[in-house]
N, C-alpha and C positions, 0 to 999 in steps of 0.2 A: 021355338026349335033351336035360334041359336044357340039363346042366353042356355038349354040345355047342355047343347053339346061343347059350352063354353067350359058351364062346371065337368063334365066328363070328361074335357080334357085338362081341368086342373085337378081335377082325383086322381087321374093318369099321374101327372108329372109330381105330383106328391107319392103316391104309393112307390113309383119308379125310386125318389129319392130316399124315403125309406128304405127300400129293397139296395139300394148303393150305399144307405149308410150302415147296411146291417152288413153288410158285406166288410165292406171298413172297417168296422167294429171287429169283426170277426177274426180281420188281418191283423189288428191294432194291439200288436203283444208280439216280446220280446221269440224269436225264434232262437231255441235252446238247442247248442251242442256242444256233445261232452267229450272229453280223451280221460283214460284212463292207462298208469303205467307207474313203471318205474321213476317218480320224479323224484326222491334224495336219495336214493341209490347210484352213489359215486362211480362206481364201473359202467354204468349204463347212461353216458351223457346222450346216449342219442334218442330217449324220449324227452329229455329238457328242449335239443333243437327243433324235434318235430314239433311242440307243443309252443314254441319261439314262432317257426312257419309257421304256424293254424293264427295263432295270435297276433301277429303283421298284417298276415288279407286282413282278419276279422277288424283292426286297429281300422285300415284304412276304410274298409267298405264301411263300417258306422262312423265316420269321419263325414262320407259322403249322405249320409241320409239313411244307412242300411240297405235292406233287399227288400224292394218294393212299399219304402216307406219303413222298414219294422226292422227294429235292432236286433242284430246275433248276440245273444249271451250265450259265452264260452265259459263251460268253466271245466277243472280238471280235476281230479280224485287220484291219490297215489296208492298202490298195491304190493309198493316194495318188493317188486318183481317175482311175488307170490302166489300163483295160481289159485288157492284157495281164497288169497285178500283180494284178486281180480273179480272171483264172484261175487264177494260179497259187496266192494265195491260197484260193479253192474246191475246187482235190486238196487242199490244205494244210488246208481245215478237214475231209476227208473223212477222213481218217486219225484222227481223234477222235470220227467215228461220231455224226454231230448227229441229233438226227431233223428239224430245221427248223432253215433259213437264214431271218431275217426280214430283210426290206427292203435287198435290194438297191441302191447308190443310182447315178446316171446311166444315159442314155441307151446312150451305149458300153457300159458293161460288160452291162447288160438285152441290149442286142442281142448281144453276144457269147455271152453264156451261152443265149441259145435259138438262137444261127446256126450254133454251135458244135455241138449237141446235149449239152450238157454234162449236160441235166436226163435225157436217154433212159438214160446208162448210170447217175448215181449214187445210191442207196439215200437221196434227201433229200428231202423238201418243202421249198418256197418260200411264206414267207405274206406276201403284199404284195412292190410291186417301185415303183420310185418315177424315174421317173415314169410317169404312169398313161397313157400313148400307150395309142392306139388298135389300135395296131402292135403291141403285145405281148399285147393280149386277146384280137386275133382271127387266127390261129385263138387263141392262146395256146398253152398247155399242160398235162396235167392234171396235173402236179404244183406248178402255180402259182397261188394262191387271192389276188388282189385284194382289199387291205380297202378302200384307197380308193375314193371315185369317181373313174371316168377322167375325160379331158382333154373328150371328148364330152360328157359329160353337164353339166360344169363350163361346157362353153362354152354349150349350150343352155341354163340358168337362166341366163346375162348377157344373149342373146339376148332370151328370154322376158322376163326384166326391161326389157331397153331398150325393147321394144315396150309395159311397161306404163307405162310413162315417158313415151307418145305418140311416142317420135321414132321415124323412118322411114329413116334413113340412116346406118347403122354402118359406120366403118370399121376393120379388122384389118392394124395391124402385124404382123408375124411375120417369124418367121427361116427364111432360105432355105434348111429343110435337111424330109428328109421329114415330121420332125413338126407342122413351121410349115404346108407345103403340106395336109395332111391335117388340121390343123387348123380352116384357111378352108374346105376342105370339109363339112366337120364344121357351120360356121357359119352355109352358106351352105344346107346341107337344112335347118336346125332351124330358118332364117329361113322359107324357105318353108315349112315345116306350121306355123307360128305366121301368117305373112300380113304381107300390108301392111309389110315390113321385107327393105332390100334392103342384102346386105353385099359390101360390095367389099376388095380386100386389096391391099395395099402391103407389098412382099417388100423386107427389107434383110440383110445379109451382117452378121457380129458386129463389123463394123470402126463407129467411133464418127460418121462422116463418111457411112458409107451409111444408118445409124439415122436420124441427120440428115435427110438428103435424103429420105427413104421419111413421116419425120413432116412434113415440110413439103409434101409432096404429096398428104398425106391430106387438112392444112387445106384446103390449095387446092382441093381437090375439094369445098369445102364439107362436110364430112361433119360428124353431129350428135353422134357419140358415137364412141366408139373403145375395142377391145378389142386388147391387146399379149398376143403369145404365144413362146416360147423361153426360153432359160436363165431361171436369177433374173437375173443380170447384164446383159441384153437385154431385159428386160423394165424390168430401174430404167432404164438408158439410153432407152426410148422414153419410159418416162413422160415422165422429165425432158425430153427432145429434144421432144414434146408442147405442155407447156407453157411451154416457151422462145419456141417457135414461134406462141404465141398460140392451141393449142387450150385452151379454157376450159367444152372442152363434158364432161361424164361421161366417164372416164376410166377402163376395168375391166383387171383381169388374172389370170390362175390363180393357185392354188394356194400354185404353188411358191415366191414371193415373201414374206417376211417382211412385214409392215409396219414394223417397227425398222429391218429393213435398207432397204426402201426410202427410207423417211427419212434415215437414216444419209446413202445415199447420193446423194439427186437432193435434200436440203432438207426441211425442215418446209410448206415455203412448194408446193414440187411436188407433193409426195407429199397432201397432205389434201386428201381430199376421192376417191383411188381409190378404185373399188370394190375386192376381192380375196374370188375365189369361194373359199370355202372346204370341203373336203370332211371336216370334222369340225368338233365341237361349239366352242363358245365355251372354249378352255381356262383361261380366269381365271373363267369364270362358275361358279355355286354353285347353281342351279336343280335340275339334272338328279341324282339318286343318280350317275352317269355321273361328273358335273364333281366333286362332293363328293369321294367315294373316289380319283378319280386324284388331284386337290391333296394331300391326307389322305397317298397315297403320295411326292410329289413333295418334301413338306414333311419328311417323315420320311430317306428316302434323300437330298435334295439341301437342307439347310436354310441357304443358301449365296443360293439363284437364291431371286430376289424376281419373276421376269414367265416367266410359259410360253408357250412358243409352241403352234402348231398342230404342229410337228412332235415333239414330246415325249408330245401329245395322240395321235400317230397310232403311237409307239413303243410304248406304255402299250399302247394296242387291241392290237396284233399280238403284241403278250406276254398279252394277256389273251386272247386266242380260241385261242395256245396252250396256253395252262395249260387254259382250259372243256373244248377237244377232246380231251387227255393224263386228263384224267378220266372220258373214256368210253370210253376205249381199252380193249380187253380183252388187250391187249398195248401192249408200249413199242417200235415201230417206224415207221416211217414210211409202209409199207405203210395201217398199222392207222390212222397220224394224218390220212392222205387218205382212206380210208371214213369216218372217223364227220365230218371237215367235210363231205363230201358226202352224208352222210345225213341229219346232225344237224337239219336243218330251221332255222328262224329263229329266232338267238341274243339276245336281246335285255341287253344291258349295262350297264343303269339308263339308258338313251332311246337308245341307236346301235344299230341293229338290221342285222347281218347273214347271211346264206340264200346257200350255194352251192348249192343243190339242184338250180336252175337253170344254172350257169353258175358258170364262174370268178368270176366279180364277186359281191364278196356284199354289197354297198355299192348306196341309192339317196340317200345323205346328200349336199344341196350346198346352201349356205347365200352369204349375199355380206355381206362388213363391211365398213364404209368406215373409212379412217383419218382419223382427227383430226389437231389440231395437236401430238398429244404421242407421234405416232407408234405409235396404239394404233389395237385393232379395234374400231370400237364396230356393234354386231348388231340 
């Protein structure tokens, strides 16, 4: 009866380690994610930074041994910021079986890839899409997870600030294209549940002569402050068209604008003194375990760049909520990497805290830096 149950339980501890090694096996391969964008497309350096962040975490985390044993292979496809080369691009990364696309970048290709339904047939998650329209969160999609804050929330902290500024009179450039128009809406509720703040908008075409005219009729309307919305490109031109024109009042803009680039391109002299809301942390700053460890990474994989942007800042996050979520996987699929962000509850990343638990968006971070005269954020 022993020598029985001696063998039964060395059958056990065999079958067990098979069943451990098949599992192993299972894990024992490279975890593949892709970016897709504008990467030689000179007006568009800020998918090179994002794709710089993705590339730092990923450097470091396979430094250390990977995520649970198994290398991230990153790799990248460029689109030349062509909507149609983005699709074809996306069957093209599907054939290497990513389990996540991170940061999509323009307006065009976002819209194509959800009007298309490109997300309903293929076996991928999306984590971040850029830009952060309103349009693409609601409804959205649930295989698309928002790290940044959107354009909404962006634009109610400049709101919110203008009114703590005392002024009463905001006016919104924007571009005459659905996001501009949904934008001013966006400006004009969060005016009214803040109070005593009234915003009116002035719509111009991307042509450099309609910017013109659209800024000159803001001053003229007396307005106290001014919030610019559309491309990077449209947004440096109003600055500068702004204060050409003699508005001398607070001057804000989202996101998506650089401050270097600003500068670079409307002047030191224009540019100091925007506001630029920003939806992640200070990425030169040293405060946060957050800011430490991404530099720490940035320094080691790019020891080349001497200034980080905010977008390099937001490449880093969306490799890191990858790698967090792939460690609680109890498999390596995409299936599995959309339950645990949606279950995971609130991730916190040494001070950037994001919760899909509610909703696609897992972002309430928005912050505003004004630029100086050396074309820097100061916070």
């Amino acid at each position: 009866m022993a020598r029985k149950t001696a063998r039964q339980l060395t059958c056990a501890c065999l079958l067990g380690s098979t069943l451990l090694l098949t599992i192993q096996l299972a894990w024992s391969k490279d975890l593949v994610v892709a970016q897709i964008g504008a990467l030689s497309a000179k007006p568009v350096p800020e998918v090179v930074q994002l794709g710089q962040g993705m590339q730092a975490l990923f450097t470091a985390v396979n430094a250390r041994g990977g995520v649970n044993g198994n290398r991230v292979d990153f790799f990248q496809l460029d689109d030349a910021l062509d909507p149609t080369r983005f699709v074809q691009r996306f069957h093209e990364a599907l054939e290497r079986k990513p389990l996540a696309l991170l940061s999509p970048f323009g307006s065009p290709s976002v819209q194509r890839m959800l009007s298309e339904k490109l997300l309903d047939s293929a076996d991928i998650v999306v984590i971040n899409a850029v830009p952060g329209a309103e349009a693409f969160r609601e409804p959205g999609h649930p295989k698309l997870f928002h790290v940044r804050a959107g354009d909404g929330q962006q634009i109610a902290k400049v709101t919110q600030h203008v009114r703590t500024l005392g002024l009463e009179r905001m006016g919104m450039l924007f571009v005459d294209a659905p996001g501009g128009h949904s934008g001013l809406k966006a400006a004009q509720i969060a005016a009214k549940e803040i109070g005593a703040l009234e915003v009116t908008g002035f719509k111009a075409s991307l042509a450099p002569d309609s910017v013109a005219a659209a800024a000159q009729a803001l001053v003229q309307a007396k307005m106290q402050s001014a919030l610019v919305l559309g491309p990077p490109s449209f947004m440096a031109e109003a600055v500068g068209a702004l204060r050409q024109v003699g508005g001398s009042f607070p001057v804000f803009a989202l996101s998506y604008i650089g401050p270097e680039d600003l500068t670079l391109l409307v002047g030191s002299g224009a540019a100091r003194g925007t506001g630029i809301a920003q939806a992640f942390p200070n990425p030169m700053g040293a405060r946060s375990p957050l800011q430490r460890e991404f530099n720490a990474a940035m320094r080691k994989a790019f020891p080349e760049l001497q200034l980080y942007t905010s977008f390099h800042m937001e490449g880093y996050l969306c490799a890191r909520l990858f790698v967090e979520a792939a460690k609680r996987m109890e498999k390596p699929t995409p299936t599995e990497l959309a339950r645990v962000l949606k279950s995971a509850g609130e991730m916190d990343f040494g001070g950037f805290r994001l919760d899909f638990s509610q909703g696609s968006a897992g972002s309430r971070f928005v912050d505003i830096g004004v630029v100086d005269y050396r074309g820097h954020l100061n916070y």
